[in-house]
N, CA, C and O atoms as a CHARMM CRD file, in Angstrom:
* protein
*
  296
    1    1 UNK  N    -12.86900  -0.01400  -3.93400 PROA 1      0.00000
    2    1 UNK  CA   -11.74000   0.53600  -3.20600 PROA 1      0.00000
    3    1 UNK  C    -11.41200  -0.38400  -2.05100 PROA 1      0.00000
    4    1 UNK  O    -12.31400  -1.06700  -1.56700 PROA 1      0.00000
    5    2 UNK  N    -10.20600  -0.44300  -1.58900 PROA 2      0.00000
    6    2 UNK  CA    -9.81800  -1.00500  -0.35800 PROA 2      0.00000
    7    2 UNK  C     -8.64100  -2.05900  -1.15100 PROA 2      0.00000
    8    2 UNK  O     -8.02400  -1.79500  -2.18400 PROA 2      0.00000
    9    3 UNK  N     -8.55200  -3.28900  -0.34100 PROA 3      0.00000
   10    3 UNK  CA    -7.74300  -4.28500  -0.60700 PROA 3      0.00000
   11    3 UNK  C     -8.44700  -5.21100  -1.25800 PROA 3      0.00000
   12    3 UNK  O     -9.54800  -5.64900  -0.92500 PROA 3      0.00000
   13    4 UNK  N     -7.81800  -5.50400  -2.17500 PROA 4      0.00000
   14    4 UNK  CA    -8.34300  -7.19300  -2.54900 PROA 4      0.00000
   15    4 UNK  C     -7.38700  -8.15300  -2.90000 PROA 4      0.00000
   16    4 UNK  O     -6.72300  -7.86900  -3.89700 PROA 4      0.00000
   17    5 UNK  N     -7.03300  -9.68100  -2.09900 PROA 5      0.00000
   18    5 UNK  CA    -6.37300 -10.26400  -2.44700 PROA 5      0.00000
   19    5 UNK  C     -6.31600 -11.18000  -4.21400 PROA 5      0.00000
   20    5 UNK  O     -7.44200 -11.67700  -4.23700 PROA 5      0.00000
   21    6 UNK  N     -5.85500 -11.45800  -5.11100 PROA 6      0.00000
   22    6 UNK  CA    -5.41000 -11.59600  -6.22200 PROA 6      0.00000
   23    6 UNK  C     -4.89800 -12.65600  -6.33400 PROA 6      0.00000
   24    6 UNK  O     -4.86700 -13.27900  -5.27200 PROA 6      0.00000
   25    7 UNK  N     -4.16800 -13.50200  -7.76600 PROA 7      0.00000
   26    7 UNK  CA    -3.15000 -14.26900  -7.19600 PROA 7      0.00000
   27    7 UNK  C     -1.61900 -13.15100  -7.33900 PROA 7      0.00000
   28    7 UNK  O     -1.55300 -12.01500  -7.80800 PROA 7      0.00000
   29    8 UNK  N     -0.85900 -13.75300  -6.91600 PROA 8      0.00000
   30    8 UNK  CA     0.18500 -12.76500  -6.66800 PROA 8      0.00000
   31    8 UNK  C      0.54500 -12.08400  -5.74900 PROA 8      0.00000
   32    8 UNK  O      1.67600 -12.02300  -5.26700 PROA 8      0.00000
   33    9 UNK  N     -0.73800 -11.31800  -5.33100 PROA 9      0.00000
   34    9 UNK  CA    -0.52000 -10.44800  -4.27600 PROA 9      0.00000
   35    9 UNK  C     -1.86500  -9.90000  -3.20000 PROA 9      0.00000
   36    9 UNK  O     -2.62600 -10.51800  -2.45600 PROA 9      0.00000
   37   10 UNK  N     -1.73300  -8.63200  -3.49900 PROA 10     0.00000
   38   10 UNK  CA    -2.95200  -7.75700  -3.22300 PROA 10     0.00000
   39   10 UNK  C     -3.15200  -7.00200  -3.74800 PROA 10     0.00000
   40   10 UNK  O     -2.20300  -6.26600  -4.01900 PROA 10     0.00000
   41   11 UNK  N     -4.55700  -6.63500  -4.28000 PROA 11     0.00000
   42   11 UNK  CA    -4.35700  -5.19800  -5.01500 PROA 11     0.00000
   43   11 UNK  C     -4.94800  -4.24400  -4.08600 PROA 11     0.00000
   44   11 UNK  O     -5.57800  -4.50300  -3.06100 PROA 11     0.00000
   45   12 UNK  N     -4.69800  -3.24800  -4.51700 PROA 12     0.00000
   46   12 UNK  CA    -4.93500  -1.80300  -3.56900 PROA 12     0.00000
   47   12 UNK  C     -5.55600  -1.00000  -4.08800 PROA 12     0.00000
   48   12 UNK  O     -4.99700  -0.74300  -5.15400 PROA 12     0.00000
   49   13 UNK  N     -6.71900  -0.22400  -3.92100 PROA 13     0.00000
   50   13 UNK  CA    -7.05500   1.27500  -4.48200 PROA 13     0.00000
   51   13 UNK  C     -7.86700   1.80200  -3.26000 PROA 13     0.00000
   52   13 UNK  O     -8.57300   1.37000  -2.34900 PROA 13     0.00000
   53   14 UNK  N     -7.34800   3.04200  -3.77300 PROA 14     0.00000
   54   14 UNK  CA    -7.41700   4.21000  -2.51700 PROA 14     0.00000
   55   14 UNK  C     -7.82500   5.74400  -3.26900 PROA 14     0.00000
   56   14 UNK  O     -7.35700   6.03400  -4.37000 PROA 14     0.00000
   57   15 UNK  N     -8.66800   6.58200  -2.58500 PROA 15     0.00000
   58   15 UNK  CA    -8.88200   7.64900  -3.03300 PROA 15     0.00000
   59   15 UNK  C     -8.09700   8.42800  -2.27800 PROA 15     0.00000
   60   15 UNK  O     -8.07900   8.38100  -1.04800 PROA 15     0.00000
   61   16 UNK  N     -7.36400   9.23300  -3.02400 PROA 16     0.00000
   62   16 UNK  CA    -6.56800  10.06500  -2.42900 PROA 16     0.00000
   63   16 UNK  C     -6.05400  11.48400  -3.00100 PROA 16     0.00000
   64   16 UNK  O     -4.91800  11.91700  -3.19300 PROA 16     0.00000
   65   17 UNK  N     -7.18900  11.97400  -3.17500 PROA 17     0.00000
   66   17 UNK  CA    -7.43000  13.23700  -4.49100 PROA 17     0.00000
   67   17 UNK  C     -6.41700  14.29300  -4.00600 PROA 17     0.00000
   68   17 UNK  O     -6.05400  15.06800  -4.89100 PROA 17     0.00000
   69   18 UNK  N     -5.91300  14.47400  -2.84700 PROA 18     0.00000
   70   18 UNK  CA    -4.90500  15.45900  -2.20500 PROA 18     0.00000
   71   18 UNK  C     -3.20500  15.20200  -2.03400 PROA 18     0.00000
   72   18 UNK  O     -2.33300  15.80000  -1.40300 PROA 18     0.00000
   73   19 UNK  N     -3.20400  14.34300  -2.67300 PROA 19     0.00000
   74   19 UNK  CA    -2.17500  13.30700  -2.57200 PROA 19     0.00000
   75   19 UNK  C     -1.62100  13.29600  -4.07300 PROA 19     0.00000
   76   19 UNK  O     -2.25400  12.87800  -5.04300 PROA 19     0.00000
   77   20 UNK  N     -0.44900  13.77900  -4.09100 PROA 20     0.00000
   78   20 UNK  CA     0.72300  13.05100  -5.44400 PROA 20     0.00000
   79   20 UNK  C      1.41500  12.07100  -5.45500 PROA 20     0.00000
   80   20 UNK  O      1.91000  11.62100  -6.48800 PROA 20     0.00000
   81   21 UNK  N      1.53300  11.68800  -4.57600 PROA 21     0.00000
   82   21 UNK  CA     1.96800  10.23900  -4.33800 PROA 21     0.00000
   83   21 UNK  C      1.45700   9.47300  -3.22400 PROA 21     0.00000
   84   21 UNK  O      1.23100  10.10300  -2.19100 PROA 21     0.00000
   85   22 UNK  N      1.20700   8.08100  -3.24500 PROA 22     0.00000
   86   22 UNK  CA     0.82600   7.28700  -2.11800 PROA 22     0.00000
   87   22 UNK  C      1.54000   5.77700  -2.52700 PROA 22     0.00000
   88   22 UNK  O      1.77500   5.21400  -3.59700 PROA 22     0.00000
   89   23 UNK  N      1.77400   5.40000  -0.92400 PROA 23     0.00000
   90   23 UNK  CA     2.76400   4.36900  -1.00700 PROA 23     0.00000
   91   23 UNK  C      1.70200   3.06700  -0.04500 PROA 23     0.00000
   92   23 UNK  O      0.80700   3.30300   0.76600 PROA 23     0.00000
   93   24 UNK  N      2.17700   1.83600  -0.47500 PROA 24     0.00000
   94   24 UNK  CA     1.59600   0.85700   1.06300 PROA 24     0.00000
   95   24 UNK  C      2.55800   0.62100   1.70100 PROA 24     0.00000
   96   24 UNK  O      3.70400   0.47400   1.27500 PROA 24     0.00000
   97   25 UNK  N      2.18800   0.56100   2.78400 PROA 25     0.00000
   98   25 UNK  CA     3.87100   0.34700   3.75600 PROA 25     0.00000
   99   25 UNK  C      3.05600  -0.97100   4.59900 PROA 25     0.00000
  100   25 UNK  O      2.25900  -0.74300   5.50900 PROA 25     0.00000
  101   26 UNK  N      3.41000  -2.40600   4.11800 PROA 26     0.00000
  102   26 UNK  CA     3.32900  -3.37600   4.89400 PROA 26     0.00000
  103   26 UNK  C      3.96300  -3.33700   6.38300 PROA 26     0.00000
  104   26 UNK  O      5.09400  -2.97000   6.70400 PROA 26     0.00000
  105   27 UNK  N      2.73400  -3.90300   7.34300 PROA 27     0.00000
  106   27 UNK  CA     3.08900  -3.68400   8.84400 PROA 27     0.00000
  107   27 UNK  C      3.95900  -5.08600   9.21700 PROA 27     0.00000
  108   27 UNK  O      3.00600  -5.86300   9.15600 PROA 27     0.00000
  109   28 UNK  N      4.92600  -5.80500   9.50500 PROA 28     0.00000
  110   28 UNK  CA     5.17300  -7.20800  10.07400 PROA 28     0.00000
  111   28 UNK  C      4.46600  -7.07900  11.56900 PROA 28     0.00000
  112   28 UNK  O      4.39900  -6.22500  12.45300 PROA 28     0.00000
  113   29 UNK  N      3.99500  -8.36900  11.34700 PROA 29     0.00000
  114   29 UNK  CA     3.62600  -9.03500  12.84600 PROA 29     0.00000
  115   29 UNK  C      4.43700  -8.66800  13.95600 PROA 29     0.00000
  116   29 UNK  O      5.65800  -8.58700  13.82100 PROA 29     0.00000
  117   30 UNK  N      3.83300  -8.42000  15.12100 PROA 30     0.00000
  118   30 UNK  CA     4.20000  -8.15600  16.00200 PROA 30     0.00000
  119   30 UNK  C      5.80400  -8.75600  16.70900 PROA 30     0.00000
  120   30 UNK  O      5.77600  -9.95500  16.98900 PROA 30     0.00000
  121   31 UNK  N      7.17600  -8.00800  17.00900 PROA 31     0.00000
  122   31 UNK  CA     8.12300  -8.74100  17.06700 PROA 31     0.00000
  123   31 UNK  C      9.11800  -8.98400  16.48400 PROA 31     0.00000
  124   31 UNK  O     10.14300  -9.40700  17.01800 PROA 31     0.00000
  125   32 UNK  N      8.94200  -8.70900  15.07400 PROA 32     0.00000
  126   32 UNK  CA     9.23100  -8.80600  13.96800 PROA 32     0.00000
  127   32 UNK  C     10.38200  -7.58700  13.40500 PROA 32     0.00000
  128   32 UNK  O     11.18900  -7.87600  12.52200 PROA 32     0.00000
  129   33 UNK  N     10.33400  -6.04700  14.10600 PROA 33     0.00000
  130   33 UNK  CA    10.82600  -4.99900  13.69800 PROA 33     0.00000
  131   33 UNK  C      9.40500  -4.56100  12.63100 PROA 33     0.00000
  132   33 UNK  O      8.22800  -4.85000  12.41100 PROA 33     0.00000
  133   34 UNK  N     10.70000  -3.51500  12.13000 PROA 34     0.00000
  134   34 UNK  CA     9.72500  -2.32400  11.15500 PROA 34     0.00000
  135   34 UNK  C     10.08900  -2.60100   9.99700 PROA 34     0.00000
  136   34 UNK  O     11.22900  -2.17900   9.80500 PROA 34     0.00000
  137   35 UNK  N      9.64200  -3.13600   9.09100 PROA 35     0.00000
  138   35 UNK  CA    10.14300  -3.58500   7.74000 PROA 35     0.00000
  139   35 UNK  C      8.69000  -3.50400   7.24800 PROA 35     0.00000
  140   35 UNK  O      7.57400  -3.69300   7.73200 PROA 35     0.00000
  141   36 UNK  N      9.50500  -2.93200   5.40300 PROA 36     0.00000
  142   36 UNK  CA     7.71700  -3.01000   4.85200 PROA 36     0.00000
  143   36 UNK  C      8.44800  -4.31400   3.43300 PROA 36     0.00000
  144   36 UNK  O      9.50300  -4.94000   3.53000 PROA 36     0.00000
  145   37 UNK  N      7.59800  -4.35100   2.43000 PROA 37     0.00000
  146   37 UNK  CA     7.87400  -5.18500   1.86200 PROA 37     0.00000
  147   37 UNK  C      8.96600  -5.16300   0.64900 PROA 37     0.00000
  148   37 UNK  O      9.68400  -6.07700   0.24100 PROA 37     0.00000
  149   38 UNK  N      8.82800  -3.56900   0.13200 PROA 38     0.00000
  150   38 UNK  CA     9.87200  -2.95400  -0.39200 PROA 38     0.00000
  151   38 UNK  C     10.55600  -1.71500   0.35700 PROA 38     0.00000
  152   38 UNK  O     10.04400  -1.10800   1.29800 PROA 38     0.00000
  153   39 UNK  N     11.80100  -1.44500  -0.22200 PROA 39     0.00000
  154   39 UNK  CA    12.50600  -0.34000   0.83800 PROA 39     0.00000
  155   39 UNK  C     11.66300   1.06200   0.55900 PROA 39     0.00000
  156   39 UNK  O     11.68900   1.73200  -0.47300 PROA 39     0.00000
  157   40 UNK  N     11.08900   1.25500   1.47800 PROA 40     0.00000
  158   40 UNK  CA    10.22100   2.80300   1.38700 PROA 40     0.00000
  159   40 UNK  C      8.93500   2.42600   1.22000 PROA 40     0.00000
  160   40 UNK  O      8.27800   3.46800   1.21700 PROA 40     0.00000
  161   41 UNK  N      8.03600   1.24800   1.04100 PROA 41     0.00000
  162   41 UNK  CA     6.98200   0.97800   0.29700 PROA 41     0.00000
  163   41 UNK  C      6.99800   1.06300  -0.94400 PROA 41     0.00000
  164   41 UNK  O      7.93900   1.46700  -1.62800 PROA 41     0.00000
  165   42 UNK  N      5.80100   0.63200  -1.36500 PROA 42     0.00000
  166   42 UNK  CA     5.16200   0.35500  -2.59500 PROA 42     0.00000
  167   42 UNK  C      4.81000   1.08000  -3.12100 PROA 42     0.00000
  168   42 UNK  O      3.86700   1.58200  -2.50800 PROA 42     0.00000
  169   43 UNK  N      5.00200   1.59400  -4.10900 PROA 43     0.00000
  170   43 UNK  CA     4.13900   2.89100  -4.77800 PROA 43     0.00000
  171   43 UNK  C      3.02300   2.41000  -5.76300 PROA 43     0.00000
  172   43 UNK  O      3.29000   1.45400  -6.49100 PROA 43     0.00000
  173   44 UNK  N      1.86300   2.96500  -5.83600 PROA 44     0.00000
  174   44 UNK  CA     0.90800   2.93400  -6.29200 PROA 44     0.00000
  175   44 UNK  C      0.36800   4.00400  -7.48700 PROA 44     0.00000
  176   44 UNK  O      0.10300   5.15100  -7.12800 PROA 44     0.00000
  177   45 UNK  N      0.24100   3.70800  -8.60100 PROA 45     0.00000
  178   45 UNK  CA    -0.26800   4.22800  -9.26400 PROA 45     0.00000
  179   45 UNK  C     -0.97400   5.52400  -9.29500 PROA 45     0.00000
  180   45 UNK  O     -1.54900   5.74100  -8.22800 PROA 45     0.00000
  181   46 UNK  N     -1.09900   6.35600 -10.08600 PROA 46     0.00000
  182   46 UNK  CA    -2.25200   7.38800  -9.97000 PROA 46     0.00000
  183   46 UNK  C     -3.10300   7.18300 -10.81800 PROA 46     0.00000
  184   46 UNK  O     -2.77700   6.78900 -11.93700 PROA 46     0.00000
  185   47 UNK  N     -4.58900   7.44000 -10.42000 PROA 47     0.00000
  186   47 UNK  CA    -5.48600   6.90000 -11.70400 PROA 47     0.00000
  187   47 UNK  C     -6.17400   8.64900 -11.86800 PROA 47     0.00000
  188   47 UNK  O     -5.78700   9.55600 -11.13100 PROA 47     0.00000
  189   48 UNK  N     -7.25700   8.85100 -12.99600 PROA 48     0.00000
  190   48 UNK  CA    -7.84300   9.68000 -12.83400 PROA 48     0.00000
  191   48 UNK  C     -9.33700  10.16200 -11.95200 PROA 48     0.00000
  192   48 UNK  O    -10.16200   9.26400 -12.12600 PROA 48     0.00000
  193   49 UNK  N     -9.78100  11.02300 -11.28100 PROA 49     0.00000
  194   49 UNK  CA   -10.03000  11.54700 -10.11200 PROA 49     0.00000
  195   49 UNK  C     -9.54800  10.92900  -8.65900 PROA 49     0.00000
  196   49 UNK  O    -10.23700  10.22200  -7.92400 PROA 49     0.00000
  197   50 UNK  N     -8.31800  11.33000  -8.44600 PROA 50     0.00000
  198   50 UNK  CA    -7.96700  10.87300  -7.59900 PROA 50     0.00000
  199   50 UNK  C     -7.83400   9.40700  -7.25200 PROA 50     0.00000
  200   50 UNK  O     -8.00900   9.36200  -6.03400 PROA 50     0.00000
  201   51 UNK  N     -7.75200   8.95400  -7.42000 PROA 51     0.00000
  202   51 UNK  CA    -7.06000   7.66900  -7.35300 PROA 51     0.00000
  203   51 UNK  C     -6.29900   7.24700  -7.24100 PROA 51     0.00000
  204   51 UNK  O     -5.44800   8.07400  -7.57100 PROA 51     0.00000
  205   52 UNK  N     -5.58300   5.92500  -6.81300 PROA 52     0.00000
  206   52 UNK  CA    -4.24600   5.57700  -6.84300 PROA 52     0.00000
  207   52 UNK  C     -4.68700   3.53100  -6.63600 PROA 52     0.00000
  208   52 UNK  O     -5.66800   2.99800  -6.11800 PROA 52     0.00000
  209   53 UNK  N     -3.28200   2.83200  -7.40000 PROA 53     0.00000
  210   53 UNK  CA    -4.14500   1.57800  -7.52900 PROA 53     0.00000
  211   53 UNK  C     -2.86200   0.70200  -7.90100 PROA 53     0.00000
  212   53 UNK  O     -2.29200   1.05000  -8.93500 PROA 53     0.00000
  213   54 UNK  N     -2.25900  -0.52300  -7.12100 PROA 54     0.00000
  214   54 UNK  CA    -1.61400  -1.39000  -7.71100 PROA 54     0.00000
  215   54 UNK  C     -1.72500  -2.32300  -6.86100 PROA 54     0.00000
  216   54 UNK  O     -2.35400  -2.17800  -5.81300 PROA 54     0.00000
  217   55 UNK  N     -1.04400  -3.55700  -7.24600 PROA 55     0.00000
  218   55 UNK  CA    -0.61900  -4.89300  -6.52200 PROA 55     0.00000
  219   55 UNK  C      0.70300  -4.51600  -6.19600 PROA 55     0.00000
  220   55 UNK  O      1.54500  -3.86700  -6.81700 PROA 55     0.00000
  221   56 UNK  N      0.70500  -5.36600  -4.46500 PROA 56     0.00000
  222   56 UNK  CA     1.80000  -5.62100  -4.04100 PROA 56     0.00000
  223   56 UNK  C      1.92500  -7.16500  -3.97200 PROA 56     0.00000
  224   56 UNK  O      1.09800  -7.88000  -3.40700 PROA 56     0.00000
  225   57 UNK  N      2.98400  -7.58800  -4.57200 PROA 57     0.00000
  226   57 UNK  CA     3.13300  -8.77600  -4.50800 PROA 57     0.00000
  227   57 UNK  C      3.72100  -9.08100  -3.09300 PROA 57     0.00000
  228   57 UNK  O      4.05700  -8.15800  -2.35000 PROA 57     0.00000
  229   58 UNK  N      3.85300 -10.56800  -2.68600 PROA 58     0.00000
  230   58 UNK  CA     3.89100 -10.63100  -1.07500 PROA 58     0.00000
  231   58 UNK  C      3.12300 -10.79000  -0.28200 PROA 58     0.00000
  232   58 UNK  O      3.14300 -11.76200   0.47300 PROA 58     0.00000
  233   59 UNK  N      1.98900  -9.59900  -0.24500 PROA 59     0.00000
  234   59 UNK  CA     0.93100  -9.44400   0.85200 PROA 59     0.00000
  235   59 UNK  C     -0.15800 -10.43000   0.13600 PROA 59     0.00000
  236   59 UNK  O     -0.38800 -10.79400  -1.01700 PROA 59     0.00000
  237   60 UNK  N     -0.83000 -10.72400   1.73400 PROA 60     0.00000
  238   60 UNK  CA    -2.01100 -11.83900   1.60200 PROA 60     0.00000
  239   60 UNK  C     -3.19500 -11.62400   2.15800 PROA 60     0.00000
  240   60 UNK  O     -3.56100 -10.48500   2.45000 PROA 60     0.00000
  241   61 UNK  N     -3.84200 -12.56900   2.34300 PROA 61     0.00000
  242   61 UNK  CA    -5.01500 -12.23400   3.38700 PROA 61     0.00000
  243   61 UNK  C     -4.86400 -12.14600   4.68600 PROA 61     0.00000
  244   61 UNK  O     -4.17900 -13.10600   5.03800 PROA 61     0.00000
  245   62 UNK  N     -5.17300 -11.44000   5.64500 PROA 62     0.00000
  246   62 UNK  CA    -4.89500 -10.63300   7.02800 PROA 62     0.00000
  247   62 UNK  C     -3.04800  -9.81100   6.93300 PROA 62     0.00000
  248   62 UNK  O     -2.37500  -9.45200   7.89900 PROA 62     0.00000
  249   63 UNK  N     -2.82200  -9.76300   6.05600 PROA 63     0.00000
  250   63 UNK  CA    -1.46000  -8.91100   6.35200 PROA 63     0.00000
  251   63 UNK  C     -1.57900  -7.47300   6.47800 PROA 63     0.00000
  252   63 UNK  O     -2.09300  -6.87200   5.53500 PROA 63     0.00000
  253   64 UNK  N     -1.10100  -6.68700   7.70900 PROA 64     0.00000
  254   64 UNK  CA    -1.56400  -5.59200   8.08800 PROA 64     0.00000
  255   64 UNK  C     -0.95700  -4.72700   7.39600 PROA 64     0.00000
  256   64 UNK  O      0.01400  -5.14300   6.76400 PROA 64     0.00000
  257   65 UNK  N     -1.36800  -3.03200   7.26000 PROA 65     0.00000
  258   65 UNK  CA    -0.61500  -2.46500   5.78700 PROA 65     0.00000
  259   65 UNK  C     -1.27800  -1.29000   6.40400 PROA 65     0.00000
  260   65 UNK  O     -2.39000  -1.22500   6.92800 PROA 65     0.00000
  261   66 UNK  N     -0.48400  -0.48400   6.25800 PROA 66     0.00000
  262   66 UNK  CA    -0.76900   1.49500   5.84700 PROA 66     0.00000
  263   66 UNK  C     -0.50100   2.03700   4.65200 PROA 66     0.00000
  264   66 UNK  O      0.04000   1.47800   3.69900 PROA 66     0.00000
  265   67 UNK  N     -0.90500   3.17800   4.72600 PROA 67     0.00000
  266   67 UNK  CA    -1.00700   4.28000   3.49300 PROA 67     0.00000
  267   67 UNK  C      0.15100   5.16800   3.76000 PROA 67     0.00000
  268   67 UNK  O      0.46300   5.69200   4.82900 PROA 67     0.00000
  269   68 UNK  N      0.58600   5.22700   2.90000 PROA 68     0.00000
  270   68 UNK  CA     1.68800   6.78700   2.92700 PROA 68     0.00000
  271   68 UNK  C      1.69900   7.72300   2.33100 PROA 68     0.00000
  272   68 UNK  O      2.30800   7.66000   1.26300 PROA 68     0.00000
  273   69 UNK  N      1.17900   8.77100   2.63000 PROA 69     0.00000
  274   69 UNK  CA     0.77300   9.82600   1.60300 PROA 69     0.00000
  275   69 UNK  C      2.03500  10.95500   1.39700 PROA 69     0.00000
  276   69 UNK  O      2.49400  11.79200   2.17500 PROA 69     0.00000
  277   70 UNK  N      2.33400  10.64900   0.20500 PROA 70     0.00000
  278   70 UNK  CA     3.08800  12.06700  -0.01300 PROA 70     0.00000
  279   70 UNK  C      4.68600  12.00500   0.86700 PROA 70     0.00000
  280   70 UNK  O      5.47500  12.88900   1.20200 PROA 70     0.00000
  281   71 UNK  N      4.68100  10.56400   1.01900 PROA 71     0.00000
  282   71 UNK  CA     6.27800  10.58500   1.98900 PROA 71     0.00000
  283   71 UNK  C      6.00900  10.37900   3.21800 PROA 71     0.00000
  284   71 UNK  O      6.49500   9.45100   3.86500 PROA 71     0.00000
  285   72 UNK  N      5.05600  11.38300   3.74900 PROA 72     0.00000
  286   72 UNK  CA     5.07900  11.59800   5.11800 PROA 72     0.00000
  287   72 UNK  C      4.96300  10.75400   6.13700 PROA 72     0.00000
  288   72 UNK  O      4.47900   9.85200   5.45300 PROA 72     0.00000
  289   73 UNK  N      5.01100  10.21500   7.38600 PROA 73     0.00000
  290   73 UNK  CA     5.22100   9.51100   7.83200 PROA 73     0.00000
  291   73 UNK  C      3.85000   9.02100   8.20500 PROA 73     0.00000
  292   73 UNK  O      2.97100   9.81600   8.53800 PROA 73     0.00000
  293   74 UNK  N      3.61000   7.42300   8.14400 PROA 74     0.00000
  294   74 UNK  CA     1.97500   6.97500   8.85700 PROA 74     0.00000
  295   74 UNK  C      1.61900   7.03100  10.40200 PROA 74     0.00000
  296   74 UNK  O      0.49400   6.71200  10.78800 PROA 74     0.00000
């Protein structure tokens, strides 16, 4: 679980057994505004027991990133 960089991107998995949907919402560097990498984030997969799991292409190593569960705001 967590991040792992890839080529391409990053991949992501997250347990999130309370959750029907979860998104990554890339952070930009400081200065930068509020932009993630797609409009709304990334959506991630659902796997079975809770899970959730994809690559975002874009993100790299040290690029800062949240979770979005269910829409709601991080």
């Amino acid at each position: 679980m967590g991040a792992e960089v890839v080529p391409g991107g990053v991949h992501f998995r997250v347990w999130a057994p309370s959750a029907a949907r979860v998104e990554v919402l890339i952070v930009p560097p400081a200065g930068q505004g509020a932009r993630t990498v797609a409009e709304g984030g990334v959506a991630l997969a659902a796997e079975p027991g809770g899970y959730f799991s994809g690559v975002v292409a874009g993100a790299g190593n040290g690029t800062l990133y949240r979770y979005r569960l269910d829409g709601r705001s991080p």
